[in-house]
C-alpha positions in Angstrom: -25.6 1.9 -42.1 -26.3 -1.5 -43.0 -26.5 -2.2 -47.0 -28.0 -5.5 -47.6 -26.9 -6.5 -50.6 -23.1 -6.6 -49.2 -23.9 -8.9 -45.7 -22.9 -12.6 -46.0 -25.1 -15.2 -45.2 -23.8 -15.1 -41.7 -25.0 -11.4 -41.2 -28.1 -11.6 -43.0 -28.7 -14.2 -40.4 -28.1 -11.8 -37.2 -29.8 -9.1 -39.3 -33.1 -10.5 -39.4 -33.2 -12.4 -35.7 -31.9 -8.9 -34.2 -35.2 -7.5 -34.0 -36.8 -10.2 -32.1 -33.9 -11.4 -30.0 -33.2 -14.8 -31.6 -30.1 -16.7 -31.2 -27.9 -16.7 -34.6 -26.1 -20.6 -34.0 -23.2 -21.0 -36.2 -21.3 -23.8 -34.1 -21.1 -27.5 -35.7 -21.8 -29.3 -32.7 -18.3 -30.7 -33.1 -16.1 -29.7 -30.2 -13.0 -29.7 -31.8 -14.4 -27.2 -34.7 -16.3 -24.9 -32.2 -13.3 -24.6 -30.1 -12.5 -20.7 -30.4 -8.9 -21.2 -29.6 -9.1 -22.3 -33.3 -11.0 -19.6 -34.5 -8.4 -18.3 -36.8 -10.0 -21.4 -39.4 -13.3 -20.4 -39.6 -14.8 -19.8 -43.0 -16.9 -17.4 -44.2 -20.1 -19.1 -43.3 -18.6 -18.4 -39.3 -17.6 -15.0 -40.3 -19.2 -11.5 -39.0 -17.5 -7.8 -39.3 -17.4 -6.3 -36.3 -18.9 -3.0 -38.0 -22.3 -5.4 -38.6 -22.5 -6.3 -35.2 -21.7 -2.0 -34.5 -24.4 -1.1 -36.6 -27.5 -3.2 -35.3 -26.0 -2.8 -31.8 -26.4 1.4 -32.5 -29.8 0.8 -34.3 -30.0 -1.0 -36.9 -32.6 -3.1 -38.1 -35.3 -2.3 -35.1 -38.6 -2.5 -37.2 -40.4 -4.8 -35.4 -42.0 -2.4 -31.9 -43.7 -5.6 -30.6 -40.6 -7.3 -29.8 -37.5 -6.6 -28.0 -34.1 -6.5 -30.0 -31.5 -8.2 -29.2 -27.9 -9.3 -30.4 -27.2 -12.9 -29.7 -24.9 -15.0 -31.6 -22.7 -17.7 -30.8 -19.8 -19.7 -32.5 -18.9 -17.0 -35.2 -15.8 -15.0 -35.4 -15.8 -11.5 -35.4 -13.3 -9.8 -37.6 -12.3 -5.9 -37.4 -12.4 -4.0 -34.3 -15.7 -3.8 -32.3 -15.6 -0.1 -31.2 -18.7 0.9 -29.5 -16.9 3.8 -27.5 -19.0 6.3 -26.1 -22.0 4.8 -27.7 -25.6 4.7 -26.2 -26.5 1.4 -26.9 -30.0 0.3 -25.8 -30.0 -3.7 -26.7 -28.6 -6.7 -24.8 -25.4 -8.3 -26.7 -24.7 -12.0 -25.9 -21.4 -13.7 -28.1 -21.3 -17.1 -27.1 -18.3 -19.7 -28.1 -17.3 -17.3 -30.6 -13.7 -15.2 -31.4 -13.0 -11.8 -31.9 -9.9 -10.8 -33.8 -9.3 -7.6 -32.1 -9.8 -6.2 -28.5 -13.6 -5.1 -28.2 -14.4 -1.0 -26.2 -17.0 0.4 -24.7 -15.1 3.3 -23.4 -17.3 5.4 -21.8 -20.7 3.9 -23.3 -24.0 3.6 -21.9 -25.5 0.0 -22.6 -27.4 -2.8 -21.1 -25.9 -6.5 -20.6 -23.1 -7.2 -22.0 -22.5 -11.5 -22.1 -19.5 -12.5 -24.0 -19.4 -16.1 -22.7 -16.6 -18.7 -23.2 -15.2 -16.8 -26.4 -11.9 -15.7 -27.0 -11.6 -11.6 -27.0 -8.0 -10.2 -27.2 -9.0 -7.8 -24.4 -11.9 -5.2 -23.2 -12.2 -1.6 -22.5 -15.2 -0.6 -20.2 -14.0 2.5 -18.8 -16.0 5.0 -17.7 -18.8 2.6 -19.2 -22.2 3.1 -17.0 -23.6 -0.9 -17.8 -27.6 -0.7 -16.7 -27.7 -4.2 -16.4 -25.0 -7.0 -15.8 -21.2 -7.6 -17.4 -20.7 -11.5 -18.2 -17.2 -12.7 -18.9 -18.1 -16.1 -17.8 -15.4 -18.3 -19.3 -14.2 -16.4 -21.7 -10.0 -16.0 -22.3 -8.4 -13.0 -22.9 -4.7 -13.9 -23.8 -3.3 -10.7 -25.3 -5.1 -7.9 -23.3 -6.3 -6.8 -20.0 -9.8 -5.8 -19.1 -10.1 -2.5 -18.0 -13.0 -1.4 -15.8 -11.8 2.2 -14.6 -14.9 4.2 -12.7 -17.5 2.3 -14.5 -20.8 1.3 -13.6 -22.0 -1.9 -13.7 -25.6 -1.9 -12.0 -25.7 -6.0 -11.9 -22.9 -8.3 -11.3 -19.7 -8.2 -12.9 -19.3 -12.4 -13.8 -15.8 -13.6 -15.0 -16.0 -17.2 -13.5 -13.5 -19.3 -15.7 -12.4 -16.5 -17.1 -8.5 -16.8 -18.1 -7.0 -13.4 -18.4 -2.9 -13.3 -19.5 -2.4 -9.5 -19.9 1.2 -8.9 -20.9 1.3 -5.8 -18.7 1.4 -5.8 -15.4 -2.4 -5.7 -14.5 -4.5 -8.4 -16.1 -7.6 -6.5 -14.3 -7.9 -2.9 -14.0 -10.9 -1.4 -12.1 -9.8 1.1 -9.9 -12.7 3.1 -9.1 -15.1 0.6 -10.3 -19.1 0.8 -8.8 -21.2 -2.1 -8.6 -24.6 -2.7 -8.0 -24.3 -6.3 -7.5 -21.2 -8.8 -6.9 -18.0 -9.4 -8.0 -18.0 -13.3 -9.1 -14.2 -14.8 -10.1 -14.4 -18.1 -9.4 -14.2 -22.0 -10.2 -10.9 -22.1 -11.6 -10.5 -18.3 -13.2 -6.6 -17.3 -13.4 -5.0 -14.2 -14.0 -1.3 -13.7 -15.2 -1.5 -10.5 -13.9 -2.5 -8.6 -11.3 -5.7 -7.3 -10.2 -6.3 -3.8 -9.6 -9.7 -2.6 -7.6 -8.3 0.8 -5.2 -11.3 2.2 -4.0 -13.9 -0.1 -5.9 -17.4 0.3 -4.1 -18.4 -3.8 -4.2 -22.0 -3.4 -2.1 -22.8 -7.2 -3.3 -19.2 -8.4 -2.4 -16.1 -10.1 -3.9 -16.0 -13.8 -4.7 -12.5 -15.0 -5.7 -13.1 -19.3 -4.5 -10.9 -21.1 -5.9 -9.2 -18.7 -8.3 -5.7 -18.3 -9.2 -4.0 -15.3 -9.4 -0.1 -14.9 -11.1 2.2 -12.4 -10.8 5.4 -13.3 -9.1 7.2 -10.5 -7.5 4.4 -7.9 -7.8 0.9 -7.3 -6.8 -1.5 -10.4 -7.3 -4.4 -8.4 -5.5 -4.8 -4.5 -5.2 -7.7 -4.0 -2.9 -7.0 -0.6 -1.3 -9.6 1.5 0.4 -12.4 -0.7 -1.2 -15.8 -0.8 0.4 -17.4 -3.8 0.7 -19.4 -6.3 2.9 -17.9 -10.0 2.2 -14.3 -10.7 0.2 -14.1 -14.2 -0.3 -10.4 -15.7 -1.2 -10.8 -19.1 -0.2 -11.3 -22.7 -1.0 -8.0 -23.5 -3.1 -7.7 -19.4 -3.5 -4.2 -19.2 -4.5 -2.0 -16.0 -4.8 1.5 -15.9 -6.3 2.4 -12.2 -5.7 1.1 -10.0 -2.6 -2.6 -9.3 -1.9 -3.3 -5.9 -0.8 -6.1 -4.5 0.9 -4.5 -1.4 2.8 -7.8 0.7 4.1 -10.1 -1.4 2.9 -13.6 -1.5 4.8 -15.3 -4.8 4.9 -18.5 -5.3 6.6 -19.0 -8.3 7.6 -16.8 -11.0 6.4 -13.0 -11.4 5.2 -11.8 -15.3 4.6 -9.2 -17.3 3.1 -10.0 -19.7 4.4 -7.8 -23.0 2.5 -6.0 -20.3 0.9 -2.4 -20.1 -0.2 -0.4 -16.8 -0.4 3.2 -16.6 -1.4 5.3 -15.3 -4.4 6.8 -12.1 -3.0 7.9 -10.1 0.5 4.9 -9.4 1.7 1.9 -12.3 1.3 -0.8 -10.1 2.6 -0.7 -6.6 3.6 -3.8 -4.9 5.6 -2.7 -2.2 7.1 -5.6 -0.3 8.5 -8.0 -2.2 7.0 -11.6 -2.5 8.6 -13.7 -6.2 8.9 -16.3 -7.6 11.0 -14.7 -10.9 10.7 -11.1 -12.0 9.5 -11.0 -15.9 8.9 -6.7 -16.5 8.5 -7.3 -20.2 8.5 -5.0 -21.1 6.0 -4.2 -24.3 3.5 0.0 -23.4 4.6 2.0 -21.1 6.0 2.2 -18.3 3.8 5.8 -17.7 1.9 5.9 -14.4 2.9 5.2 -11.4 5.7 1.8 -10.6 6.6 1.6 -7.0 7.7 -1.6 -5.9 9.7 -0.9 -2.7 11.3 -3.6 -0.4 12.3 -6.0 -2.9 11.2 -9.3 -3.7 12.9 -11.2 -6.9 13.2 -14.4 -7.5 15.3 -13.4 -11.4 15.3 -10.3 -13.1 14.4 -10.1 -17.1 13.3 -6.7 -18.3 12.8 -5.3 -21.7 12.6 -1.9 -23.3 13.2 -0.2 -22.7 10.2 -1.9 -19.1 9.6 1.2 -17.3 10.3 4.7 -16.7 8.7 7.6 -15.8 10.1 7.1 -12.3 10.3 3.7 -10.8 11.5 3.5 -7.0 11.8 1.0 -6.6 13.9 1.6 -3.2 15.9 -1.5 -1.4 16.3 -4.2 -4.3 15.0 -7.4 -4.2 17.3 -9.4 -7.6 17.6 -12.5 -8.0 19.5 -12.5 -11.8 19.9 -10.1 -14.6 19.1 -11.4 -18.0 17.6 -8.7 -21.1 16.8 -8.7 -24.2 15.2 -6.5 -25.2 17.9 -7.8 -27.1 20.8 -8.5 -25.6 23.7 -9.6 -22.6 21.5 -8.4 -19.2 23.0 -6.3 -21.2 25.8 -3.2 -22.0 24.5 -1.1 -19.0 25.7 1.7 -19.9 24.6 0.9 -20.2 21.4 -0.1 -16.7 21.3 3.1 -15.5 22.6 4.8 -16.8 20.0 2.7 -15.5 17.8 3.2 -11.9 19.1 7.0 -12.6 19.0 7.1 -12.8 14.9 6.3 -9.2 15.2 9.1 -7.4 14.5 11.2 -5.6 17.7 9.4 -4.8 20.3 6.2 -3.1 20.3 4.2 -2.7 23.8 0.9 -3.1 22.0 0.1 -6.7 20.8 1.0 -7.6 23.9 -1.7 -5.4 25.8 -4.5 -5.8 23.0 -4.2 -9.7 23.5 -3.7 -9.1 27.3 -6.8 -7.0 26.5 -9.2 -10.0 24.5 -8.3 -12.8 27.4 -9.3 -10.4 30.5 -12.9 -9.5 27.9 -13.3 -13.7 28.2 -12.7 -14.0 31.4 -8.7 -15.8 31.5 -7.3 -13.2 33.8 -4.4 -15.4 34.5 -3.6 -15.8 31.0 -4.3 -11.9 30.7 -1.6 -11.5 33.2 1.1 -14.2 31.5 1.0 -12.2 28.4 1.6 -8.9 30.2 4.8 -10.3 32.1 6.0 -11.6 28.6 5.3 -7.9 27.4 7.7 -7.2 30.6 10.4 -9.4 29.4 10.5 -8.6 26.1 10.7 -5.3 26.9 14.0 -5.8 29.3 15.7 -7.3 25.9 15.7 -3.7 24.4 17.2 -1.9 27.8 20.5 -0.6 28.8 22.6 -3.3 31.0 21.5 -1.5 34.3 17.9 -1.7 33.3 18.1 -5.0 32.5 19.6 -6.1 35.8 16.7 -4.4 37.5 14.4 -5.8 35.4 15.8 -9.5 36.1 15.2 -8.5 39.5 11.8 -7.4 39.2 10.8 -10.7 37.5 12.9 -13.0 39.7 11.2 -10.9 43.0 7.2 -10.2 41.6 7.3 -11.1 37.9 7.0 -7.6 37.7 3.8 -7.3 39.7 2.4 -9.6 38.1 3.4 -12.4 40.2 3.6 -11.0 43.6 3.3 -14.6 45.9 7.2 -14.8 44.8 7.9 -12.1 46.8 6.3 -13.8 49.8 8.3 -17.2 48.6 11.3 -15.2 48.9 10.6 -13.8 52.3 9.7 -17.4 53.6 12.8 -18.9 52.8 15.1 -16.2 54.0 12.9 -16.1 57.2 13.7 -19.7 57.4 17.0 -19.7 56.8 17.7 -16.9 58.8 15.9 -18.2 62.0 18.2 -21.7 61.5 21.2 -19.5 61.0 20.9 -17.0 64.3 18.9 -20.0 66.2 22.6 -22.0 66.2 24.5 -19.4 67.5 25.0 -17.0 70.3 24.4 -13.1 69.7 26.0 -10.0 71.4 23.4 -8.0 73.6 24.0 -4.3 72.0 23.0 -3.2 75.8 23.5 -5.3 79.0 20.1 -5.7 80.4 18.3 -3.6 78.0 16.2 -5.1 75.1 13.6 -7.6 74.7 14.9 -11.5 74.7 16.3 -12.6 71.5 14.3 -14.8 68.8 15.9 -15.6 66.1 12.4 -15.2 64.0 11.8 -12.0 64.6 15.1 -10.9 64.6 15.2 -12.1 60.7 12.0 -10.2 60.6 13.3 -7.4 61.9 16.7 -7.3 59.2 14.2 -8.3 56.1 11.6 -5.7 57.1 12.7 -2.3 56.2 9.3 -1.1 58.1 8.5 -2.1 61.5 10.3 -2.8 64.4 10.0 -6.2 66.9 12.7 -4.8 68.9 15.3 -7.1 68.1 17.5 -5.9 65.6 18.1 -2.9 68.2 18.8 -5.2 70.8 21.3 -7.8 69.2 24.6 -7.8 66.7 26.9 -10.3 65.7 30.1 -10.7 65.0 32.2 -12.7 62.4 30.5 -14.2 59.6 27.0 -14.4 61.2 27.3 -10.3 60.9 27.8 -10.7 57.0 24.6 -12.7 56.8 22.7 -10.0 58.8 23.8 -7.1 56.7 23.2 -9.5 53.3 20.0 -9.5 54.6 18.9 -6.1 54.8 20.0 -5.6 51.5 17.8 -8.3 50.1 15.2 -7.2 52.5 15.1 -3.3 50.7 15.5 -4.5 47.6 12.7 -7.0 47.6 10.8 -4.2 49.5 11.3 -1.8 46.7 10.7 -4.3 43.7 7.0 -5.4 45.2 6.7 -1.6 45.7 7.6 -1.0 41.8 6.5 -3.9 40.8 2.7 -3.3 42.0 2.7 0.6 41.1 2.8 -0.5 37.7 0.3 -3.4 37.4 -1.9 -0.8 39.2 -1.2 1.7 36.8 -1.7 -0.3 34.0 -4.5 -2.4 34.8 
């Protein structure tokens, strides 16, 4: 209860302009003096208990039924702790330029806007706080305390654009479980030192982090898990010294960074299994550390040149369509091979989801480059008789995939067969019997393990020429049996 005879001037100021809403102005108009970082100064005249601001905030003062009451007051500094925890509070409060000695709660009240606005606040509890209207931070510095945002409600936008938040624990934001109504606004130059927690925050009017700056070296710079959103914006100059995490998360519609730098830890981004309609990985560098999208799904992917680090996990990750910066976009295979070789070890599946997007578009040779590559990498992790027949396979077909080598093959030993036998004089295997030798279908006849043109039947050799026969029909089954392999499994798998 409010005795009037024991506010200052200061109060008796917000005390009467409460009931109608007016603005209480206490700032010089020198920016120096207004500064809250030098709050501390402030005289009495600049001076309100934080039990004044309580009281009208709970009721206090709320005379006048024609008008609608209001706290609004900028440039003062509020001393005492502002404890409004599990109140019902049923009036806008709006602190502007001003500074509050002690961290500020609203643990588990029930309130309408809250605006503290370029002031300096040690910290804020809104836990469990249901906010029926919107929660403005815009600007404001908290340098010795977090704010905390556990399963509240905030029906309007959450604002903390220019915030600076230096929490010295190791989350500067923490709103796991957090609902919003509206959007999630962090930008034009806000910073955390700290990380920023949000695990399974519903955000239906999405998270905007342009341009902000997020610190915490060797931790988590962005929690993110299983949130449900439709647009995360970490871009223009978004930078993140610590890994960003959005494992599960389901994003609607739109996931950038784009002219974003990540770095600071092991692991740069991490999405395993998250969900988004489109993933924009156009980067301002090459992050500093691992990028880890297993499991995840995307319905487009944009990348750029120096999107990727040296290690891309990337087993299991599902993506509709592919968009570059690179020119030709989509064309430059090889660049996607190397690409899928950052993964780490082998893993059949990048290889056949890329294989995958360039048959969808049409590049069915490109399609069938990056399946032989899956082919080769494969034979690196085999047994040394696996890998001989796998050299064998890609030197004769390219493992199916190529099978005019096989016919290449077959030309040349036809050709140099028919010289070969053409020079010399073979042994007739019966006197009289047999059709008359050609030294074409003869090599035919050795290469072709099926089919007979009479000839091999009818003549030998002796001496060296005999070796070449017998080489031959070796070469002749084994090419045989690599186009038969080699085509079962493009069949197979195609």
């Amino acid at each position: 209860m409010l005795i009037y005879g024991e506010l200052t001037a200061a109060e008796h100021a917000l005390r009467d302009s409460f009931p109608e809403g007016r603005w209480v102005d206490l700032r010089t108009g020198e920016p120096e003096d207004d500064d809250p970082a030098t709050g501390a100064r402030w005289g009495a005249d600049r001076t309100v208990r934080a039990e004044v601001v309580a009281a009208l905030l709970l009721g206090g003062n709320t005379e006048r039924p024609s008008s609608v009451a209001s706290l609004r007051l900028a440039g003062a500094r509020i001393t005492g702790r502002l404890d409004l925890a599990g109140a019902e509070i049923g009036h806008l409060l709006w602190l502007k330029e001003c500074r509050l000695d002690q961290p500020v709660s609203f643990n588990a009240a029930s309130t309408r806007t809250i605006r503290i606005t370029r002031s300096r606040v040690p910290g804020v509890d809104a836990g469990l706080a249901r906010i029926e209207g919107r929660l403005d931070l815009t600007g404001s510095v908290m340098d010795t305390g977090r704010l905390s945002l556990i399963n509240a409600y905030v029906a309007g936008e959450l604002t903390l654009d220019e915030a600076r938040i230096s929490a010295p624990e190791p989350w500067a934001v923490f709103a796991g479980g957090l609902v919003m109504g509206g959007g999630v606004f962090c930008r034009n130059g806000f910073t955390a030192r700290g990380g920023i927690r949000l695990p399974g925050a519903q955000l239906p009017g999405g998270l905007f982090m342009e341009g902000a700056r997020l610190e915490s070296p060797g931790g988590e710079a962005l929690i993110a898990d299983n949130v449900t959103t439709t647009v995360v914006h970490l871009s223009e100059g978004f930078s993140a010294t610590g890994t960003v995490r959005l494992r599960g998360a389901q994003i609607s519609d739109l996931l950038t960074l784009e002219g974003a730098t990540l770095g600071g830890g092991d692991t740069a981004l991490s999405g395993v299994g998250m969900r988004v309609g489109t993933l924009d990985f156009t980067l301002a560098a090459q992050p500093a550390g691992a990028v880890n999208l297993q499991g995840a799904t995307a319905a487009v992917l944009h990348d750029g040149e120096r999107s990727w680090p040296e290690e891309v996990r990337l087993d299991g990750f599902v993506y509709g369509a592919l968009h570059s910066d690179r020119t030709p976009p989509q064309r430059d295979v090889a660049h996607r091979l190397g690409w899928l070789r950052r993964n780490p070890g082998y893993a059949p599946q990048p290889y056949e989801q890329l294989a995958s997007c360039y048959r969808q578009a049409g590049h069915d040779d490109d399609a069938r480059r990056v399946l032989l590559e899956k082919q080769r990498h494969r034979r690196s992790t085999l047994n040394a008789p696996g890998r001989v027949w796998g050299y064998l396979l890609d030197a004769a077909v390219g493992y199916g995939y190529r099978p005019w080598l096989a016919a290449l093959w077959m030309t040349a030993l036809c050709l140099l067969g028919s010289l070969v036998f053409s020079a010399r004089s073979p042994v007739q295997t019966k006197d009289g019997e047999g059709a008359p030798f050609n030294s074409l279908f003869y090599t035919l006849d050795l290469l072709f393990p099926i089919g007979d043109f009479g000839q091999r039947g009818a003549w030998h050799w002796t001496g060296a020429t005999q070796w070449l026969s017998y080489v031959l029909i070796a070469i002749g089954w084994l090419l045989t049996t690599a186009v038969v392999a080699g085509v079962s499994r493009t069949l197979s798998r195609n």
